[in-house]
C-alpha positions as a printed Julia matrix, in Angstrom:
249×3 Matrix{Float64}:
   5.67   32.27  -40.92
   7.13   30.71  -37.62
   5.16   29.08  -35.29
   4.85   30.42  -31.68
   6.61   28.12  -29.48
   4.49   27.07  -26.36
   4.99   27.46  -22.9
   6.7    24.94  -21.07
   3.54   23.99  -18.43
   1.66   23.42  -21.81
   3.9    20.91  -23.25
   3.32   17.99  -19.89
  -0.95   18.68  -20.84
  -2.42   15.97  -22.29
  -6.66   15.65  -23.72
  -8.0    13.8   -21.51
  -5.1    11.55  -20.49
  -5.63    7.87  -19.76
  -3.48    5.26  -18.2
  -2.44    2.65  -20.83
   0.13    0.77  -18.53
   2.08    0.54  -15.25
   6.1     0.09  -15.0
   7.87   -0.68  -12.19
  11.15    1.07  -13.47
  11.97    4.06  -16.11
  13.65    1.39  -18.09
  10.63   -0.16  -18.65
   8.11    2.66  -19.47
  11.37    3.72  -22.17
  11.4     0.31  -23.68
   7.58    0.24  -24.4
   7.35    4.0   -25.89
  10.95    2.78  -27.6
   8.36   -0.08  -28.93
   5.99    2.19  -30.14
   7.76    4.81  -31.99
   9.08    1.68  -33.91
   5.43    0.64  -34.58
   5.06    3.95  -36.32
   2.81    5.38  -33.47
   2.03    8.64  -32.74
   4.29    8.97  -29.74
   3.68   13.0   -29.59
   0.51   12.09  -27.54
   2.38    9.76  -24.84
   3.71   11.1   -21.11
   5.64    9.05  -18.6
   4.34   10.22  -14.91
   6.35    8.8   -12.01
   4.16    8.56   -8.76
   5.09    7.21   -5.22
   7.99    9.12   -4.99
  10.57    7.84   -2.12
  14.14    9.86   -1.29
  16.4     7.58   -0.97
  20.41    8.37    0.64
  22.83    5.71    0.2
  25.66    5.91    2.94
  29.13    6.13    1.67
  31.21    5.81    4.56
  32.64    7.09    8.09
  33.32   10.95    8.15
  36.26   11.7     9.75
  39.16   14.4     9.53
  40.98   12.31    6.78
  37.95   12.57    4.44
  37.17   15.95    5.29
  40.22   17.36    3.79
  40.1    15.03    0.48
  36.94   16.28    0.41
  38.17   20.22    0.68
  41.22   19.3    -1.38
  38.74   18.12   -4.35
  36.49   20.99   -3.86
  39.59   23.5    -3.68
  40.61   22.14   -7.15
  37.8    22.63   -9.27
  37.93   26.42   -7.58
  41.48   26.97   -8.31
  40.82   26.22  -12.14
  38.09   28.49  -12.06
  40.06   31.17  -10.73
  42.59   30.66  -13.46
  40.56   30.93  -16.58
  38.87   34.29  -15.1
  42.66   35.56  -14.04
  43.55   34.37  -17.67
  41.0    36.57  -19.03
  42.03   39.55  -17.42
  45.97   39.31  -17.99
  46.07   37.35  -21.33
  49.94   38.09  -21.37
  50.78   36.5   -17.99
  52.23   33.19  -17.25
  49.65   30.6   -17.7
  51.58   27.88  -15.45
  52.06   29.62  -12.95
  48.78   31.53  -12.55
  47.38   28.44  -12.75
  49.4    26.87   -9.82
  48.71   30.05   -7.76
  45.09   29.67   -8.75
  45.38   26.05   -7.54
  46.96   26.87   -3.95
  44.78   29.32   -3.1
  41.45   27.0    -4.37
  42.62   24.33   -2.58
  43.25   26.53    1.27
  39.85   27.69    1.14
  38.28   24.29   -0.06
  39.48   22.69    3.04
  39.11   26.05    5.52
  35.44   25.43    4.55
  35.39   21.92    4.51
  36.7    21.61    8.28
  34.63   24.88    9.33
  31.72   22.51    8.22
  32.87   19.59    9.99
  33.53   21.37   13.17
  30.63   23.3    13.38
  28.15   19.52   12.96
  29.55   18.72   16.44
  29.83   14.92   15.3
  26.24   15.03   14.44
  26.17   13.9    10.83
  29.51   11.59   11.24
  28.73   10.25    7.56
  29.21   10.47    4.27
  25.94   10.27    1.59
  24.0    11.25   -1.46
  20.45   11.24   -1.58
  18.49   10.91   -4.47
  14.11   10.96   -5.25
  13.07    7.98   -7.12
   9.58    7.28   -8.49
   8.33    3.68   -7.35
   6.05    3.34  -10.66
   6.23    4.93  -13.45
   2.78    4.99  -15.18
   2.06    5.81  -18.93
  -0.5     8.14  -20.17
  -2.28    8.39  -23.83
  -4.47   10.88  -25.08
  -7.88    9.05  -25.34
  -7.87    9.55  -29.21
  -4.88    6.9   -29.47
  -4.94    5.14  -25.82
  -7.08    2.16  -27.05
  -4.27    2.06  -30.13
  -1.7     2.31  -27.74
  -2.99   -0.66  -25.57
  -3.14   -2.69  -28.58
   0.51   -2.13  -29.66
   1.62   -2.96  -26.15
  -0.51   -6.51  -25.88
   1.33   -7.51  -28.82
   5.12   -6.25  -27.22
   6.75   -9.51  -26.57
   7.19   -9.97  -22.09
   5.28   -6.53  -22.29
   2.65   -6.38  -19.15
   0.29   -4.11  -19.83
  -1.45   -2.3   -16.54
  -5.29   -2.51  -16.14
  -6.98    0.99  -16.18
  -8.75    1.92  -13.6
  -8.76   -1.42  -11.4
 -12.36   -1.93   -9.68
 -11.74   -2.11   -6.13
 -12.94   -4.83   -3.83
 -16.34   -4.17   -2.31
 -16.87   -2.54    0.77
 -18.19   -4.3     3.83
 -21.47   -2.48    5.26
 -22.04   -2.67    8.16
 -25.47   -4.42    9.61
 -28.82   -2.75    8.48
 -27.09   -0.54    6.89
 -29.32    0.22    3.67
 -31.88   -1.84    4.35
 -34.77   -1.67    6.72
 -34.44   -1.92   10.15
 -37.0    -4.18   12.42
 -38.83   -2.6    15.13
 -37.67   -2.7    18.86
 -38.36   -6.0    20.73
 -37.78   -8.31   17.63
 -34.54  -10.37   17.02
 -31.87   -8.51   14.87
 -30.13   -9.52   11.53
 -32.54  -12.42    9.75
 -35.52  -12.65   11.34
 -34.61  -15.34   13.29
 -37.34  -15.86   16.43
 -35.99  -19.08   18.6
 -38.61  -22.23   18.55
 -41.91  -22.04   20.24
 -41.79  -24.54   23.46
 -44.75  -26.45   23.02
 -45.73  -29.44   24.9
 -44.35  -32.95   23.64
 -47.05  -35.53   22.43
 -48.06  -38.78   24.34
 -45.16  -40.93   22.77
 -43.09  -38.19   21.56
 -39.77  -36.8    23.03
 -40.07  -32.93   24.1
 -37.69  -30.93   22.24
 -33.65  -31.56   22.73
 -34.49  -34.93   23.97
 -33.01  -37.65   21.87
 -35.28  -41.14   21.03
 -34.68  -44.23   22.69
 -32.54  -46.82   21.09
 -34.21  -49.24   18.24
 -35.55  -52.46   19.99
 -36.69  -50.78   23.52
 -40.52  -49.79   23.85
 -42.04  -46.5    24.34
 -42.49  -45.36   28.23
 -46.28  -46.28   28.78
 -46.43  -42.85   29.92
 -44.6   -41.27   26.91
 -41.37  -39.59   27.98
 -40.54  -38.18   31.17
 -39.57  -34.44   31.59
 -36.16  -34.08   32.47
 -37.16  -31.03   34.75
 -39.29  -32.51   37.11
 -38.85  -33.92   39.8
 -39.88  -38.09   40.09
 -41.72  -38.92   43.15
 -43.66  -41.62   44.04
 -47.69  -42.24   43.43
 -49.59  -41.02   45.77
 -51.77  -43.94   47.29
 -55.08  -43.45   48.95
 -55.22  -43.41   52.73
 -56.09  -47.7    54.31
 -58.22  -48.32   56.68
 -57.03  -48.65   60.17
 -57.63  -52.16   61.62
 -58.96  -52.38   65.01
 -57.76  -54.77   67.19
 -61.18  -55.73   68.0
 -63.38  -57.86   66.52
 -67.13  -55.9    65.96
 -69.54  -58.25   67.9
């Protein structure tokens, strides 16, 4: 009894896929599951996924009238053999050669009718020659998660094989202040708690606060140390006694 053969969109489904390594280039991801099969691994449960994919045109060259007809002369050539094997097919008993070089003439006039039509009608806006291609920038390998410890196992012990981490943790996220945590009430200091020093007044002998001590070997001030926000001024001295120029009798 045959088997039914599965859909196509069924065959790139995977249980529960998981990442077992991370290749720069198709080369690489080929070489490791290249490694495996020779380890006798079950490569039926293996997919290469390319992600980050770029399109990428490589420039050829200057377009110019020159081109443009090598390019409709090329074109007309593979048109004119066409036309030959269907003409061949519906006169069998004619003249291969020449058909063929009639087929040829007439490929080759409309190959470069089209090809300067084309040119003409860019108005010098595409004045270049390219091919573009889409590339995948990595190329990641996937593992059913029956066989993807397995699999990461076999490809530790590939010699200059690197396997990828799954499932990097990514760095942690900077929150911003208070955020999950409780917030003080209005009118006290923000972040830590921090309440600036109470400005009490500075001990007989002591220096008030920000004011450095005197060098070793000087004495105290009697008075203990002066406050650099007032103002000095002189003792006040009680009112003498005026002397009168005459003598009491």
């Amino acid at each position: 009894m045959s088997q039914p053969i599965p859909r196509l969109t069924s065959l790139f489904k995977l249980e529960y896929p998981q990442s077992v390594g991370v290749f720069g280039s198709y080369d690489e991801a080929q070489q490791v599951v290249d490694f495996l099969a020779d380890a006798r691994f079950p490569v039926e449960n293996l997919c290469i996924v390319g992600t980050e994919l770029r399109s990428i045109e490589r420039v050829l060259g200057r377009r110019s009238w020159a081109t443009v007809i090598g390019s409709g002369v090329q074109s007309g050539i593979s048109t004119g053999l066409m036309i030959t094997v269907v003409m061949w097919l519906f006169s069998p008993n004619a003249n291969i050669l020449l058909l063929a070089l009639y087929a040829l003439v007439v490929g080759i006039v409309i190959g470069i009718v089209f090809a300067a039509l084309s040119y003409w009608m860019s108005q010098g806006r595409r004045d270049f020659r390219s091919v573009s291609q889409t590339m995948a920038t990595k190329y990641e390998l996937l593992a059913e998660h029956k066989v993807a410890g397995q699999a990461r196992e076999l490809i530790g012990t590939m010699p200059g094989a690197r396997a990828a981490q799954f499932n990097p943790v990514p760095p942690p996220t900077p929150q911003p202040q208070g955020y999950g945590s409780p917030q003080p009430p209005l009118g006290y200091p923000q972040g830590g708690y921090s309440y600036p020093p109470a400005a009490y007044p500075a001990a007989p002998g002591y220096p008030p606060a920000g004011q450095p001590y005197p060098p070793a070997g000087q004495p105290y001030p009697p008075s203990g140390f002066a406050n650099p926000g007032a103002s000095e001024q002189p003792p006040a001295t009680p009112d003498e006694p005026k002397q009168d120029g005459s003598a009491g009798a």
